[in-house]
C-alpha positions in Angstrom: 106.9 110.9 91.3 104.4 108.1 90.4 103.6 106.6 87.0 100.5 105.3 85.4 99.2 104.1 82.3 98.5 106.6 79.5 95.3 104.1 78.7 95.4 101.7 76.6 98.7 103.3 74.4 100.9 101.3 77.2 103.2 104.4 77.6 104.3 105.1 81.6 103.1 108.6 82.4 104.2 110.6 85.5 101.3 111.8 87.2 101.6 115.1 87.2 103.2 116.5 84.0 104.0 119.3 82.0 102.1 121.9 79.6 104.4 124.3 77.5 102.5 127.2 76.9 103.7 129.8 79.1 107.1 129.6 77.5 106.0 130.6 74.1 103.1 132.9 74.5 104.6 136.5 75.8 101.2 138.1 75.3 99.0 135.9 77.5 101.7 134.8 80.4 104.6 137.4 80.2 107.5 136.9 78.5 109.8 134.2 80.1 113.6 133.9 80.0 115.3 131.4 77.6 117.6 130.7 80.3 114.3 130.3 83.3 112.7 128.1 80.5 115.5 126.1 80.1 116.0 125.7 84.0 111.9 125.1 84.7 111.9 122.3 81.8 115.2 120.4 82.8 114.3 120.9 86.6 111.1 118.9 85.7 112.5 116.1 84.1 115.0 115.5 87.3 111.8 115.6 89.1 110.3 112.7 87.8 107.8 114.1 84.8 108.3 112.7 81.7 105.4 114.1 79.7 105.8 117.2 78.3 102.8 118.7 76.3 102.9 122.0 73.8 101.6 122.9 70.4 102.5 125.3 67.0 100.2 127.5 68.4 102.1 128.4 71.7 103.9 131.3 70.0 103.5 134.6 68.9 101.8 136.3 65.5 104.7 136.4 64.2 106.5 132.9 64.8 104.3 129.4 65.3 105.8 127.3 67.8 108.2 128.9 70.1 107.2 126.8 72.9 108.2 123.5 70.7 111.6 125.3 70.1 111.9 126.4 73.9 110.8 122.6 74.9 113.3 120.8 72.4 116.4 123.1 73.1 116.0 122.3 76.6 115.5 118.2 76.2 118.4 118.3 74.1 120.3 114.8 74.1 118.2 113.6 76.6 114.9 113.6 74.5 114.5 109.8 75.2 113.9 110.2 78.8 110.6 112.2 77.7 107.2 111.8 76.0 106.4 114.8 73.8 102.8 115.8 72.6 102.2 118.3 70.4 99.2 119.3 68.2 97.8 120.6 64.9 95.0 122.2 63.6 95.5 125.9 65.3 98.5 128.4 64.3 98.9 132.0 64.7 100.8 132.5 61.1 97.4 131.1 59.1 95.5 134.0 59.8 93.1 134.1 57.6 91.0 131.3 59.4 92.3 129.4 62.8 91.4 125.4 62.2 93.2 123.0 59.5 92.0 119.6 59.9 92.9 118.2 56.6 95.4 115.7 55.3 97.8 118.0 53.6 97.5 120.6 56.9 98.6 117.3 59.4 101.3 116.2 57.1 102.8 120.1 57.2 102.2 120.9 60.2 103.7 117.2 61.8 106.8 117.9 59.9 107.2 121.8 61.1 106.3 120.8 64.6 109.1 117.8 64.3 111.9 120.6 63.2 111.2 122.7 65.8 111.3 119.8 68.4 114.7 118.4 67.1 112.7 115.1 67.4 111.9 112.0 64.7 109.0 111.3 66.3 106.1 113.0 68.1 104.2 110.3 71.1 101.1 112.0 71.1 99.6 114.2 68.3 96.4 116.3 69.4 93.6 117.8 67.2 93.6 120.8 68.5 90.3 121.9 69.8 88.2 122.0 66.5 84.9 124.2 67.6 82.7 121.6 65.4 82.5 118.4 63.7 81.9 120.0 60.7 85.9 121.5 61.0 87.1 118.1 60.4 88.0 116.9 56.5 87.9 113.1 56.0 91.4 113.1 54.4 93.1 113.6 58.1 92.4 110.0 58.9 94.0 108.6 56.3 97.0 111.2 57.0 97.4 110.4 60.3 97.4 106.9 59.5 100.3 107.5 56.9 102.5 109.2 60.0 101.6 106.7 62.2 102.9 104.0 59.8 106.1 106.5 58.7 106.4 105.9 62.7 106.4 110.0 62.9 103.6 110.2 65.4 103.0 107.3 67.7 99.2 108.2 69.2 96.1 110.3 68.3 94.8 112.3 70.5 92.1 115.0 70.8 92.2 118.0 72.7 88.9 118.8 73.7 86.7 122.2 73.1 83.6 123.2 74.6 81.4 120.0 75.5 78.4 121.6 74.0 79.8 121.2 70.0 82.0 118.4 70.3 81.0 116.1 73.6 79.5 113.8 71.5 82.2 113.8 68.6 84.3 113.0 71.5 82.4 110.2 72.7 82.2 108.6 69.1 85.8 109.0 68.5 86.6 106.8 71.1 83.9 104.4 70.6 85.8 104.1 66.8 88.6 103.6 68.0 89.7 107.1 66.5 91.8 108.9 69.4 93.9 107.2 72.3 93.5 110.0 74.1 91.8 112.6 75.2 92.6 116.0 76.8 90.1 117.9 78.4 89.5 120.5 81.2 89.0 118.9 84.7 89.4 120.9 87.6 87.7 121.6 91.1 85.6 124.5 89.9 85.0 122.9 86.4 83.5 119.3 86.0 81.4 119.5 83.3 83.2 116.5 81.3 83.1 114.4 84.1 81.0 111.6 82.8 82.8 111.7 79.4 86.2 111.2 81.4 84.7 108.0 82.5 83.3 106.9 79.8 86.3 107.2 77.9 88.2 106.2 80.6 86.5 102.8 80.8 86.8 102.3 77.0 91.3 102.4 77.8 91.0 105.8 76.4 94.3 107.9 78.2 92.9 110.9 80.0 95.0 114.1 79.8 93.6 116.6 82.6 94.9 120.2 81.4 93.6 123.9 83.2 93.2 122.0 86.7 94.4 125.1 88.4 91.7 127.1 86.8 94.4 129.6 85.4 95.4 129.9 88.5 92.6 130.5 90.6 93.1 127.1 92.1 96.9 128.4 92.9 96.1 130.4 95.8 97.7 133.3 95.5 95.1 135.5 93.6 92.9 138.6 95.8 89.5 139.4 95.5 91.1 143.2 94.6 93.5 142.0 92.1 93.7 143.5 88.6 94.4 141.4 85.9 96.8 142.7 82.6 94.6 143.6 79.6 94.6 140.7 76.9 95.3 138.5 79.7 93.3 134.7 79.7 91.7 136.5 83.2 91.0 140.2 82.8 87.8 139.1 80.8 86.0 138.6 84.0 84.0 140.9 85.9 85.1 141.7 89.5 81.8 139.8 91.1 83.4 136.3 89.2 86.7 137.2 90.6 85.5 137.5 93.9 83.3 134.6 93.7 86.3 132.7 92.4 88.7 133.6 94.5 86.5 132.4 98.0 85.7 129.5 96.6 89.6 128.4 96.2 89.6 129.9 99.8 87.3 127.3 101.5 89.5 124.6 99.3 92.4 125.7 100.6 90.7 125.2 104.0 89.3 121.8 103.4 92.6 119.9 101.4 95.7 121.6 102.5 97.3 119.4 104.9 100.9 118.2 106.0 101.6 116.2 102.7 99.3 118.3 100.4 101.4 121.5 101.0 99.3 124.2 99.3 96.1 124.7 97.2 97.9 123.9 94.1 99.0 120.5 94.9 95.4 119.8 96.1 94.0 120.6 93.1 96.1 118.2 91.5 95.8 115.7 93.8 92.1 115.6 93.6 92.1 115.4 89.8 94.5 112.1 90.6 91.9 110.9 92.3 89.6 110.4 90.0 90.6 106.6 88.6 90.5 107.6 85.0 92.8 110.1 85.0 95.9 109.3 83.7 97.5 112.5 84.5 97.3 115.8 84.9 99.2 119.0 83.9 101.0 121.8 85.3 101.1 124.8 83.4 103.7 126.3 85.4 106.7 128.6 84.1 108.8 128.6 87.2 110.2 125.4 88.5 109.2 125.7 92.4 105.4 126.2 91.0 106.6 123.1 88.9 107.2 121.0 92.3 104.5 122.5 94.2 102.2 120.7 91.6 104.5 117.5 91.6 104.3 117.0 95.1 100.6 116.1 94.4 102.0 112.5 93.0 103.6 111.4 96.8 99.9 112.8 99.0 98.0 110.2 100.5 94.6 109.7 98.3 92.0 111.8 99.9 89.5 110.2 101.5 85.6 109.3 100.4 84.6 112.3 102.9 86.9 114.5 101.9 85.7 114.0 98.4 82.4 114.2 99.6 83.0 117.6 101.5 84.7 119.5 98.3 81.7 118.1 96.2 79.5 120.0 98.6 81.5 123.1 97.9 80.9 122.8 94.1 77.9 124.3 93.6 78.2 125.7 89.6 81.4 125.3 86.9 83.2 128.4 85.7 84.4 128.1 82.7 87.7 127.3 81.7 90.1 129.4 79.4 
C-alpha cells in the first residue's frame, strides 16, 4: 500500500481506503455479520489502509450510526493506527426533516458520533451533503471552530452533493479556507466534478474520491439480465441503463485489466489514482477479498497517457451516481 498526502492537513493517507456504509445499512446492502464486519475492517488495516470513512447516517430507522459502532468495536485498542472520518448533518432518527447544519446540531451530533466510535477525537468531520447553501446556519462555523480547538475534531471537510446546487459553494469554501477537504463522486462513468477536483486540488485542498465503482457497476460482476432487490441504490434504473451500464464496464474491463491491475475493480481505482489530485480513493466493500481486490490498485504501474487517452474515448456521457 502507498501513502500520500491528505492536502494540505499533512495527514499520510493510504491510497485506497475504506468507506463504512455497507456495515450499517441492512436495507440498501444486506445485512452483514458482526463477526464478517469485524474480519473485513481489521483485514484492511493489516493491509495497509489507514483511513476509514462512515457517518451517523449509516444505520437503520431505528438506530443512527451502526456503522460508527461496527467501525470502532473492530479498531478497538488499535484506533491509533487509523484515521477516522465521520460526518454530520444527515440522520435517520430526525425524521421530521434530513439536514442539521447548525451549531448546537454539530456540537450533538460530534459528541454521539465520538461515543459510538470509542474515540476522543474524530480526524476528519464531513458536512454531509447539504442539497443547498441555503441548508447551512452561520452558527456551525463558529462550532466547528470550538471542536476544533476542544481538539475533538482535527479537519473540516465537505462531502459533496449534486454539482448543480452546491459546485460553487464548494469552490468558495475552499477559496475561504473553510474545508480541508473535500469528498466527491469520481469515477470512470461519472466525471462531472472533474475541474472542481483540480481546482481544489491546486488550492492543497485533500480530495476524497468515494462511489468510484459506480455501485458496483465498475466491479464487474453485474449482467445485462440482472435484477436488482427493491429499495436497493440500483433497482431505480430502467433495464436500457443497466444494459448500457453494464457494456460500458465491459469495454473497461477490456482496455485496463492487465497482469498487475487484476480485475475491473482495481482499474477503476487505479485510474482515479491517477488523477494527481486525488488524495485517495474509497472502497466501499463489505467483504475483505473485494477489500484487496481494490487495494491492489495502490502497487499497479500508473497507466499510461494512451491508455488514459483510450478510456476517455470510451466516456461518452456521466451516469449519475447514488
Amino acid at each position: 500500500m502507498k501513502y500520500r498526502s491528505l492536502g494540505r492537513t499533512g495527514l499520510k493517507v493510504s491510497e485506497v481506503s475504506l468507506g463504512t456504509w455497507a456495515f450499517g445499512s441492512p436495507s440498501i446492502y444486506g445485512s452483514v455479520d458482526s463477526g464478517d464486519a469485524h474480519r473485513a475492517i481489521r483485514g484492511a488495516l493489516d493491509a495497509g489502509i489507514n483511513f476509514f470513512d462512515t457517518a451517523p447516517l449509516y444505520g437503520t430507522k431505528e438506530a443512527d450510526g451502526i456503522a460508527e459502532k461496527v467501525l470502532g468495536q473492530a479498531l478497538g485498542a488499535d484506533r491509533d493506527r487509523a484515521l477516522i472520518a465521520t460526518k454530520f448533518g444527515r440522520y435517520h432518527s430526525r425524521v421530521h426533516t434530513n439536514e442539521f447544519f447548525d451549531g448546537p446540531s454539530v456540537t450533538w451530533s460530534v459528541e454521539e458520533s465520538l461515543r459510538r466510535l470509542g474515540t476522543d477525537h474524530i480526524d476528519v468531520l464531513f458536512f454531509h451533503s447539504p442539497t443547498h447553501p441555503d441548508k447551512i446556519k452561520d452558527d456551525v462555523w463558529a462550532a466547528l471552530d470550538g471542536l476544533k480547538r476542544s481538539g475533538k475534531v482535527r479537519f473540516v471537510g465537505l462531502s459533496c452533493g449534486f454539482i448543480k446546487d452546491t459546485g460553487a459553494m464548494t469552490r468558495s469554501w475552499a477559496a475561504q479556507g473553510r474545508i480541508d477537504v473535500a469528498q466527491i463522486a469520481y469515477s470512470l462513468t461519472y466525471r462531472e466534478w472533474e475541474p472542481i477536483i483540480a481546482d481544489l486540488g491546486q488550492q492543497g485542498v485533500g480530495i476524497v474520491a468515494r462511489e468510484s465503482l459506480a455501485n458496483g457497476f465498475l466491479a464487474g460482476v453485474f449482467t445485462k439480465d440482472i435484477v436488482f432487490p427493491p429499495g436497493s441504490l440500483n433497482s431505480r434504473y430502467p433495464r436500457e441503463e443497466i444494459v448500457e451500464r453494464v457494456e460500458l464496464a465491459d469495454r473497461y474491463k477490456a482496455l485496463l485489466v492487465r497482469r498487475d491491475v487484476p480485475s475491473l475493480a482495481a482499474a477503476a481505482m487505479r485510474w482515479v489514482l491517477d488523477n494527481p489530485h486525488t488524495s485517495l480513493v474509497l472502497s466501499g466493500s463489505k467483504k475483505l477479498e473485494e477489500i484487496l481486490d481494490c487495494a491492489a490498485a495502490s502497487d499497479a504501474t500508473p497507466y499510461s497517457a494512451d491508455e488514459l487517452a483510450q478510456a476517455g474515448r470510451l466516456h461518452t456521457k456521466d451516469f449519475s451516481p447514488a
